[in-house]
PDB file with one MODEL, atoms N, CA, C and O in Angstrom:
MODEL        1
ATOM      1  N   UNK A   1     250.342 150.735 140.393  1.00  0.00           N
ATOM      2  CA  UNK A   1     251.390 149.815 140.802  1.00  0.00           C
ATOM      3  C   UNK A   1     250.747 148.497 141.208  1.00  0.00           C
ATOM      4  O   UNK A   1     249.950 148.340 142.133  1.00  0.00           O
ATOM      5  N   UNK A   2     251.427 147.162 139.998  1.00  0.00           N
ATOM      6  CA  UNK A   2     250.373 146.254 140.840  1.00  0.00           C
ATOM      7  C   UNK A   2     251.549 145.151 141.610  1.00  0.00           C
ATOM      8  O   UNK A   2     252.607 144.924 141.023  1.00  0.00           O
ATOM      9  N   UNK A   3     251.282 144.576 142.817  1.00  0.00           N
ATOM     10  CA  UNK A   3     252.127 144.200 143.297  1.00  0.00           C
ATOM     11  C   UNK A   3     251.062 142.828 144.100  1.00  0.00           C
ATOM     12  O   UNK A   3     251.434 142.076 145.001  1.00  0.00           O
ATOM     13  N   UNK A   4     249.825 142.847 143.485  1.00  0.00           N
ATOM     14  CA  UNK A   4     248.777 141.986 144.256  1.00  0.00           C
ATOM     15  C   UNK A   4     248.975 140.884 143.981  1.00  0.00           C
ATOM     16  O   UNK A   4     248.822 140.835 142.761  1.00  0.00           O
ATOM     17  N   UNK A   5     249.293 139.681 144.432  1.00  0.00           N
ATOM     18  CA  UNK A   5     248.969 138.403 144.159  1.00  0.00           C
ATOM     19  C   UNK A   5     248.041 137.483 142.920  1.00  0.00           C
ATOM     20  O   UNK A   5     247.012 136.923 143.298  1.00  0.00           O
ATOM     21  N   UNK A   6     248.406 137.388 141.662  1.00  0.00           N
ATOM     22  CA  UNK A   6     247.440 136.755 140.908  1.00  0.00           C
ATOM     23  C   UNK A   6     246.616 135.429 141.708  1.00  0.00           C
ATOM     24  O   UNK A   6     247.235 134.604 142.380  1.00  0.00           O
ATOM     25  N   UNK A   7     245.074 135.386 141.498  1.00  0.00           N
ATOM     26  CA  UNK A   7     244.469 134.375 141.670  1.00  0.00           C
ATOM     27  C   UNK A   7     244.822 132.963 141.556  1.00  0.00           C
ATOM     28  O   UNK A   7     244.718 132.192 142.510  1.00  0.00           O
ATOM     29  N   UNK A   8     245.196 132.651 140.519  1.00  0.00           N
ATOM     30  CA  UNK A   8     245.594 131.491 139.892  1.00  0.00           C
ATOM     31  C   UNK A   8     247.117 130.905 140.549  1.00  0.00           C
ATOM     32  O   UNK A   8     247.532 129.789 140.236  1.00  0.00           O
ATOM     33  N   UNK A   9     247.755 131.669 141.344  1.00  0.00           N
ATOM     34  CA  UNK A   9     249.022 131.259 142.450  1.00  0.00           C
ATOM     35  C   UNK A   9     248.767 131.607 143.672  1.00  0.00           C
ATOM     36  O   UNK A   9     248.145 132.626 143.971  1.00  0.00           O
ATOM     37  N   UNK A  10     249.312 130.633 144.620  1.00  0.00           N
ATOM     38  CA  UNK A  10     249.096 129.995 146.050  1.00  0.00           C
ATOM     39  C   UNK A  10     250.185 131.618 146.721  1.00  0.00           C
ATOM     40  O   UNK A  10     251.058 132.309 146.196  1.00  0.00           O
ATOM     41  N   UNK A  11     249.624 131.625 147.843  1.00  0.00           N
ATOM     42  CA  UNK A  11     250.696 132.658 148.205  1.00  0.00           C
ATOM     43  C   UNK A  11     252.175 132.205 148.675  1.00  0.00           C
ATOM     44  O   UNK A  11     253.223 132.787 148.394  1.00  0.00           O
ATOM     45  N   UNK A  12     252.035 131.115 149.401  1.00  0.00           N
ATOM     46  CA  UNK A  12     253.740 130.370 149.486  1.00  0.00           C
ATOM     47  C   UNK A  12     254.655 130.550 147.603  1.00  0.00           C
ATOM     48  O   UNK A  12     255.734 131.092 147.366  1.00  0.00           O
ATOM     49  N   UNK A  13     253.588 129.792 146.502  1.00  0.00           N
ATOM     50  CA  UNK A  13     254.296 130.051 145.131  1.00  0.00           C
ATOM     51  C   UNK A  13     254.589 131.383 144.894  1.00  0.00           C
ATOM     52  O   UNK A  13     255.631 131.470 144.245  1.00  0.00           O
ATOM     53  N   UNK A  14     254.128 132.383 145.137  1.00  0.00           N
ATOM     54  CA  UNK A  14     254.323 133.604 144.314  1.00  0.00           C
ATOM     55  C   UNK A  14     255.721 133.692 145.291  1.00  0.00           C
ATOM     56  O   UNK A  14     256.848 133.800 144.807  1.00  0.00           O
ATOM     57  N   UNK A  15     255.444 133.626 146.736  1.00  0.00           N
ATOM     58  CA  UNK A  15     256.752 134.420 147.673  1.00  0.00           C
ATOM     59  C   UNK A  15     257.816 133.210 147.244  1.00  0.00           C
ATOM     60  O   UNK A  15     258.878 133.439 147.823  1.00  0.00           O
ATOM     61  N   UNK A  16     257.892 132.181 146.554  1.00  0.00           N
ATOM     62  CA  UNK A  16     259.007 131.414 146.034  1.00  0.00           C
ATOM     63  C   UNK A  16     259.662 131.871 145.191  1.00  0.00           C
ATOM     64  O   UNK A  16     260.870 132.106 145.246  1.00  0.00           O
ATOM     65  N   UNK A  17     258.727 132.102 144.057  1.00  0.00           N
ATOM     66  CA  UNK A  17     258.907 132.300 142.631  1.00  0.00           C
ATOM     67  C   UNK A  17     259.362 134.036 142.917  1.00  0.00           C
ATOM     68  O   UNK A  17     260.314 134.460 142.260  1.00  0.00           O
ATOM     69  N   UNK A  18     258.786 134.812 143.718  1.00  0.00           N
ATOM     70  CA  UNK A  18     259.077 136.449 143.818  1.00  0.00           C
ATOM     71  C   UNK A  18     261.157 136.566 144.170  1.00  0.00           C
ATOM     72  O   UNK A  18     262.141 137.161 143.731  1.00  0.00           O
ATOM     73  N   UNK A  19     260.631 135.108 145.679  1.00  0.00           N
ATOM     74  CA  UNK A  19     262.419 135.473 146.323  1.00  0.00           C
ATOM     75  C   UNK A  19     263.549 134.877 145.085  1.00  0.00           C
ATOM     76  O   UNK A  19     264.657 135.359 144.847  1.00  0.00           O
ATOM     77  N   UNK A  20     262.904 133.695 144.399  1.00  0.00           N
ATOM     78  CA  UNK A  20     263.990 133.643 143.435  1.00  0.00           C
ATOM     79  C   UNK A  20     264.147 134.480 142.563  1.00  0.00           C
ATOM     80  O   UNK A  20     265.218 135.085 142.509  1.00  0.00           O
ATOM     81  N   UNK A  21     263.470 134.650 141.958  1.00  0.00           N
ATOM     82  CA  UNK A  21     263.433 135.733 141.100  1.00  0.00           C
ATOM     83  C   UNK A  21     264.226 136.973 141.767  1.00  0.00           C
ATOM     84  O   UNK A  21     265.180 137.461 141.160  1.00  0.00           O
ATOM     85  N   UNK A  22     263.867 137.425 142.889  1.00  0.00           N
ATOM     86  CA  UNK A  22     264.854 138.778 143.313  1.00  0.00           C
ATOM     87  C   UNK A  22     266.346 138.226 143.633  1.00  0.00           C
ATOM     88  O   UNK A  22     267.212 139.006 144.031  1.00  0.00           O
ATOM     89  N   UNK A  23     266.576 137.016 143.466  1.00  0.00           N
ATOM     90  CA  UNK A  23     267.796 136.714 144.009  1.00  0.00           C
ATOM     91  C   UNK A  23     268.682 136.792 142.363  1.00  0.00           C
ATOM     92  O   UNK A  23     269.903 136.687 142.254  1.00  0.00           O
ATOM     93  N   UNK A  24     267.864 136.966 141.384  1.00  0.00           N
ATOM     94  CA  UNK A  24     268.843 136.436 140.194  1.00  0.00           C
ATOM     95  C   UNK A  24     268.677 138.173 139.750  1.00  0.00           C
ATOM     96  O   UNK A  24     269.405 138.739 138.935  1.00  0.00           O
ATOM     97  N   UNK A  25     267.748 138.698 140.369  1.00  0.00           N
ATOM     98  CA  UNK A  25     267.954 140.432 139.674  1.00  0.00           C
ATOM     99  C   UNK A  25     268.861 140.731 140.174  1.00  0.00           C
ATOM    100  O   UNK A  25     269.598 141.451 139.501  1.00  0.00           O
ATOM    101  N   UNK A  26     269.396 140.321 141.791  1.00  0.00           N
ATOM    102  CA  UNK A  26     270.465 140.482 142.768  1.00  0.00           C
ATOM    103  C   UNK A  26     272.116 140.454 142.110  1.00  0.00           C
ATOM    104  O   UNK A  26     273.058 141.209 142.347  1.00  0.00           O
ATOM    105  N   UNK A  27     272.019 139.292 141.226  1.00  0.00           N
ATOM    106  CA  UNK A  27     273.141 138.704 140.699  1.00  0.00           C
ATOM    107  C   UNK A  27     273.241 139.287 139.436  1.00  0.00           C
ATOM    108  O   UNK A  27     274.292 139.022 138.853  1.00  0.00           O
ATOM    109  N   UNK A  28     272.259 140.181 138.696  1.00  0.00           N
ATOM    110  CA  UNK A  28     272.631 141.117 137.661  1.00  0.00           C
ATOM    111  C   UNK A  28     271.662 140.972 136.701  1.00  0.00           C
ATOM    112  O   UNK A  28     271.660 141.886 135.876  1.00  0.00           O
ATOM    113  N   UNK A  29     270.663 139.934 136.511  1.00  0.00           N
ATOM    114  CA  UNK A  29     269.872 139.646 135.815  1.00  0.00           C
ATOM    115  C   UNK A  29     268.887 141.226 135.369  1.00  0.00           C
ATOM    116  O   UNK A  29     268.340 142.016 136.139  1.00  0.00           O
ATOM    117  N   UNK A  30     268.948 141.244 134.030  1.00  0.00           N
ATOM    118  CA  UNK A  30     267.870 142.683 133.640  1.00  0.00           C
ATOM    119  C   UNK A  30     266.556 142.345 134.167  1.00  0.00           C
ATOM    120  O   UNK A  30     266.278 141.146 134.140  1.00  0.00           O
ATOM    121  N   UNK A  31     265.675 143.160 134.648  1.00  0.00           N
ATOM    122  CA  UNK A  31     264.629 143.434 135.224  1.00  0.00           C
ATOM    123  C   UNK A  31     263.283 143.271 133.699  1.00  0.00           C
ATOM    124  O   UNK A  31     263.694 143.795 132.663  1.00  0.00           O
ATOM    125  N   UNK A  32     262.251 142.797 133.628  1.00  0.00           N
ATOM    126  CA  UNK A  32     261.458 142.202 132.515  1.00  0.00           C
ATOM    127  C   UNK A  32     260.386 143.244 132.292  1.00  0.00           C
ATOM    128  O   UNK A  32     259.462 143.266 131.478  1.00  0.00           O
ATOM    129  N   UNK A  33     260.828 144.286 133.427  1.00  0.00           N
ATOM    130  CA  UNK A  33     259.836 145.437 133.178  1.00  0.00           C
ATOM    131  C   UNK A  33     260.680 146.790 133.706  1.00  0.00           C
ATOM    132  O   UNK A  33     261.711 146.604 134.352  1.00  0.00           O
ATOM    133  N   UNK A  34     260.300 147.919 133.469  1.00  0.00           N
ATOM    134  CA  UNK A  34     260.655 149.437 133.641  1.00  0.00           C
ATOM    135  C   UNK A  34     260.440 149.401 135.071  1.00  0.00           C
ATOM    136  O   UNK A  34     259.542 148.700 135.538  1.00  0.00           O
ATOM    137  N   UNK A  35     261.247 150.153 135.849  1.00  0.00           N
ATOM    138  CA  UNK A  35     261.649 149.826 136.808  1.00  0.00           C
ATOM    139  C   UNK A  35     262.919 150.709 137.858  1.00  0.00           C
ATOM    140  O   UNK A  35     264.105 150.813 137.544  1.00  0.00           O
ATOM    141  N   UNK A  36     262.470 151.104 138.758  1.00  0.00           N
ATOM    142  CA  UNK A  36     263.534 151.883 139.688  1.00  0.00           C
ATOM    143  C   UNK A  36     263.061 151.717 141.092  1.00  0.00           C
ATOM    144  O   UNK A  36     263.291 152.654 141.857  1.00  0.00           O
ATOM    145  N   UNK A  37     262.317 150.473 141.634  1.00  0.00           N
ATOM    146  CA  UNK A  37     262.499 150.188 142.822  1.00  0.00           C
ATOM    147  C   UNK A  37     263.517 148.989 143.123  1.00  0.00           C
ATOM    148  O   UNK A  37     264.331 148.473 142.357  1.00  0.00           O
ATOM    149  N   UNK A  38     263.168 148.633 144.766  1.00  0.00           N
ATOM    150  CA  UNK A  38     264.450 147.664 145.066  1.00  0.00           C
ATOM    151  C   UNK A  38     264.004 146.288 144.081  1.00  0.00           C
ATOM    152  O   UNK A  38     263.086 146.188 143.266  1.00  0.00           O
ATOM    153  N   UNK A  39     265.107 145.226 144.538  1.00  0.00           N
ATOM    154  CA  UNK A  39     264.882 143.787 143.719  1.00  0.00           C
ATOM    155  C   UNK A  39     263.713 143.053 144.398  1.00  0.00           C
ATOM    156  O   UNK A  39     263.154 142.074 143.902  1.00  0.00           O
ATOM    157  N   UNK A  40     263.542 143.352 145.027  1.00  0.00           N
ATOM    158  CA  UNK A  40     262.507 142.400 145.984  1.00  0.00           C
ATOM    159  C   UNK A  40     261.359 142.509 145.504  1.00  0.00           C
ATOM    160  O   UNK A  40     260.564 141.583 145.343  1.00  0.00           O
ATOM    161  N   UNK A  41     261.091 144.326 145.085  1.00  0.00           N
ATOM    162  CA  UNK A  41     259.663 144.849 145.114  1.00  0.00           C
ATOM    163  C   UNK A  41     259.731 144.721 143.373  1.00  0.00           C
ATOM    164  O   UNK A  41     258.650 144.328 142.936  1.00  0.00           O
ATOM    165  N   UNK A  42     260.812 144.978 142.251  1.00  0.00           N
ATOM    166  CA  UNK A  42     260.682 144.662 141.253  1.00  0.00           C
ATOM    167  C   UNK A  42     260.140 143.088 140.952  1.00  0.00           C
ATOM    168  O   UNK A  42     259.149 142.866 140.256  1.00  0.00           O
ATOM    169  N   UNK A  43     260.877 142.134 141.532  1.00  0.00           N
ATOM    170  CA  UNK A  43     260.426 140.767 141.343  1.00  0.00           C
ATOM    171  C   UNK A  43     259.315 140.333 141.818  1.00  0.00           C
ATOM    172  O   UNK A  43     259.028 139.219 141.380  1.00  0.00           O
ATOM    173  N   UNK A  44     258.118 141.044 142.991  1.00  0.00           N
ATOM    174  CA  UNK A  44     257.128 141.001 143.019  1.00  0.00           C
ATOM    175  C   UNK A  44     256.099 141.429 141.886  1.00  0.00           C
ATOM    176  O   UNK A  44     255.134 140.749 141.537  1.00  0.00           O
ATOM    177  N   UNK A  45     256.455 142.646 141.378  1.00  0.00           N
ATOM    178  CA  UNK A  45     255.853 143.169 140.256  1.00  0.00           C
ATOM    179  C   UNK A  45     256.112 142.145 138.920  1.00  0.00           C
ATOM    180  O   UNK A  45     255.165 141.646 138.312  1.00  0.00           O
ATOM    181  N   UNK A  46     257.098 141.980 138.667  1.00  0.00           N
ATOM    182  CA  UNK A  46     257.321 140.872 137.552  1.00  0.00           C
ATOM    183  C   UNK A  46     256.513 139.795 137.895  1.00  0.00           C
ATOM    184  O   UNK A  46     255.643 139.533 137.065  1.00  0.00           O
ATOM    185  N   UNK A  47     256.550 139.227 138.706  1.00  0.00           N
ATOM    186  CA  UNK A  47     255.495 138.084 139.263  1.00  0.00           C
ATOM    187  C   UNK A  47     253.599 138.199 139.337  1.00  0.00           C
ATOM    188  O   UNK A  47     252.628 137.449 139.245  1.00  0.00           O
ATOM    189  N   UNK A  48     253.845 139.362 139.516  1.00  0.00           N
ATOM    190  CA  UNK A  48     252.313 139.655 139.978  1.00  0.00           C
ATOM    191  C   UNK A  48     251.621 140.181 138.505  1.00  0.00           C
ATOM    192  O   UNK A  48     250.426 140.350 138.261  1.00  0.00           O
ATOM    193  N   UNK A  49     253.056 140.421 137.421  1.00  0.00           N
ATOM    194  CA  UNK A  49     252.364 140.275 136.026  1.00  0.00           C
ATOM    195  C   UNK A  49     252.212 139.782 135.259  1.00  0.00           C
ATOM    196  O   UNK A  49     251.579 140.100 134.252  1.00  0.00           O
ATOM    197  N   UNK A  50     252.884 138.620 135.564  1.00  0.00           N
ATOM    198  CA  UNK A  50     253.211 137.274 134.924  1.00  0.00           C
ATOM    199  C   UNK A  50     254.185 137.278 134.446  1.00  0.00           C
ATOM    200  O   UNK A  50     254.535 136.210 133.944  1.00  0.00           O
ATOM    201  N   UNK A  51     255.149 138.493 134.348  1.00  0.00           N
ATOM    202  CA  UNK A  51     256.444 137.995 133.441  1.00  0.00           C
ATOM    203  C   UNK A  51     257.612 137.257 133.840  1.00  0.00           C
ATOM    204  O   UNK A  51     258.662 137.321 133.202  1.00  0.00           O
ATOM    205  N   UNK A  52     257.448 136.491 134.976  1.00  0.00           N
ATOM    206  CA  UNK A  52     258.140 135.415 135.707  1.00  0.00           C
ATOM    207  C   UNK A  52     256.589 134.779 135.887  1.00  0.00           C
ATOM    208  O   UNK A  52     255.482 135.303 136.007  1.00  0.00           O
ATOM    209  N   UNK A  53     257.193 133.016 135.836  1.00  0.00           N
ATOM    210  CA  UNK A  53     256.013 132.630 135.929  1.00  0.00           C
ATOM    211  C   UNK A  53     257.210 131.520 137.019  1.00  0.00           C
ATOM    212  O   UNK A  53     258.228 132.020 137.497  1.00  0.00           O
ATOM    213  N   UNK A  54     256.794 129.826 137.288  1.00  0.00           N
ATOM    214  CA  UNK A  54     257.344 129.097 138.046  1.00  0.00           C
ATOM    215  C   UNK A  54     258.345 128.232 136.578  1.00  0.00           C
ATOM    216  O   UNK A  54     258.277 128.590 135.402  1.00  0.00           O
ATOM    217  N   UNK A  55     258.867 127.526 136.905  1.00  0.00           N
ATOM    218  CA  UNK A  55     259.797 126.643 136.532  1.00  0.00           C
ATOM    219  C   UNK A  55     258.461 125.629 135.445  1.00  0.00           C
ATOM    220  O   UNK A  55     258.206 125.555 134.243  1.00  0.00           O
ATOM    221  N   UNK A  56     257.978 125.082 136.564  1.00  0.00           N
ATOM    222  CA  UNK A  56     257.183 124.005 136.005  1.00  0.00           C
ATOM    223  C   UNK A  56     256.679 124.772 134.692  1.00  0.00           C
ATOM    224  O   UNK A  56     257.209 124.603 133.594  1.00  0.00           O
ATOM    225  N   UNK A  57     256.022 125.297 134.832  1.00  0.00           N
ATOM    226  CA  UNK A  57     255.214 126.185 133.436  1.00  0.00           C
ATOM    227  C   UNK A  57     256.176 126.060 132.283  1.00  0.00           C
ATOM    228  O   UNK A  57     255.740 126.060 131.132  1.00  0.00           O
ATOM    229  N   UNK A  58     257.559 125.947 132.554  1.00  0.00           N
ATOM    230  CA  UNK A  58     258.808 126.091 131.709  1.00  0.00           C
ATOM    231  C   UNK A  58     258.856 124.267 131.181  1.00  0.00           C
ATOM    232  O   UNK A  58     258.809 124.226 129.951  1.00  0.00           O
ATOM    233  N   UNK A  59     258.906 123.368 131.577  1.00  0.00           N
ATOM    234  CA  UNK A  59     258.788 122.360 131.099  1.00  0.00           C
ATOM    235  C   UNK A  59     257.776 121.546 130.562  1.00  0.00           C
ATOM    236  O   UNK A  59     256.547 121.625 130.535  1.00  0.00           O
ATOM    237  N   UNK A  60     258.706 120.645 130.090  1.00  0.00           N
ATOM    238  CA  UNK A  60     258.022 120.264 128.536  1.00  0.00           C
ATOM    239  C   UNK A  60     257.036 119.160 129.397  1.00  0.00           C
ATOM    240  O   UNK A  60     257.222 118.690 130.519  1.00  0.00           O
ATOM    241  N   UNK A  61     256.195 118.986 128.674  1.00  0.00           N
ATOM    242  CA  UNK A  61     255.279 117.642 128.989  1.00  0.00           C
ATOM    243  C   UNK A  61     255.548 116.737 128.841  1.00  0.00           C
ATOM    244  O   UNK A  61     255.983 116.491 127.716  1.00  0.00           O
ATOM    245  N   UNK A  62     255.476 115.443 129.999  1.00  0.00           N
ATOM    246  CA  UNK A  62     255.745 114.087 130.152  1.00  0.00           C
ATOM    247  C   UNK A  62     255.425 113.463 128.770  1.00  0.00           C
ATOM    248  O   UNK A  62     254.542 113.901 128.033  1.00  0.00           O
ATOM    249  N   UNK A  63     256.010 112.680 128.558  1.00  0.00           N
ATOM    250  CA  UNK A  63     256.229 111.489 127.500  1.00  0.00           C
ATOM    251  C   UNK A  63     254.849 110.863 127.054  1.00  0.00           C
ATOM    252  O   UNK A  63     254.683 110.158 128.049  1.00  0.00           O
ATOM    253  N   UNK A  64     253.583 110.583 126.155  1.00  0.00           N
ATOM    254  CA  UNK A  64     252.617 110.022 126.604  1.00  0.00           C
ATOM    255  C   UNK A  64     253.250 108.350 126.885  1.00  0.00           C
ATOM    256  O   UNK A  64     254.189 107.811 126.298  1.00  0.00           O
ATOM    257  N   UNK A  65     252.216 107.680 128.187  1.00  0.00           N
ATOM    258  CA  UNK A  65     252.302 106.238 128.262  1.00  0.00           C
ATOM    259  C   UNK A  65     253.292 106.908 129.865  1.00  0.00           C
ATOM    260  O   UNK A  65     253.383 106.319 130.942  1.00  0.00           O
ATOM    261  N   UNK A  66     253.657 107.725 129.644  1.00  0.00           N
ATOM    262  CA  UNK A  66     254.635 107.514 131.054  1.00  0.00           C
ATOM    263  C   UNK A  66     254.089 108.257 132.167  1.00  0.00           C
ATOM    264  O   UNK A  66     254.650 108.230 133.262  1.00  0.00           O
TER     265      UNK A  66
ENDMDL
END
């Protein structure tokens, strides 16, 4: 069970990216992995495997010149 913190994220980011994330499994969202614990501890695990990553990672790259 891995539920450890990846290196490469700050611990404030992961517990951001973990609580949002459990807030949208909350609201019905399917779970990104196999799974029969609570939302909290699923969205840690999704996080801690990368299959939620942050927002930013999701957008596109600035314009060059800007």
């Amino acid at each position: 069970m891995i539920r450890t913190r990846p290196s490469h994220i700050g611990a404030f980011e992961f517990v951001v990216i973990a609580s949002l994330r459990a807030e949208q499994l909350m609201r019905g969202c399917t779970p990104k992995i196999p799974t029969s614990h609570k939302h909290t501890v699923t969205a840690q695990r999704e996080v801690a495997q990368g299959k939620v990553t942050g927002e930013r990672d999701a957008l596109p790259a600035p314009p060059a010149g800007a």
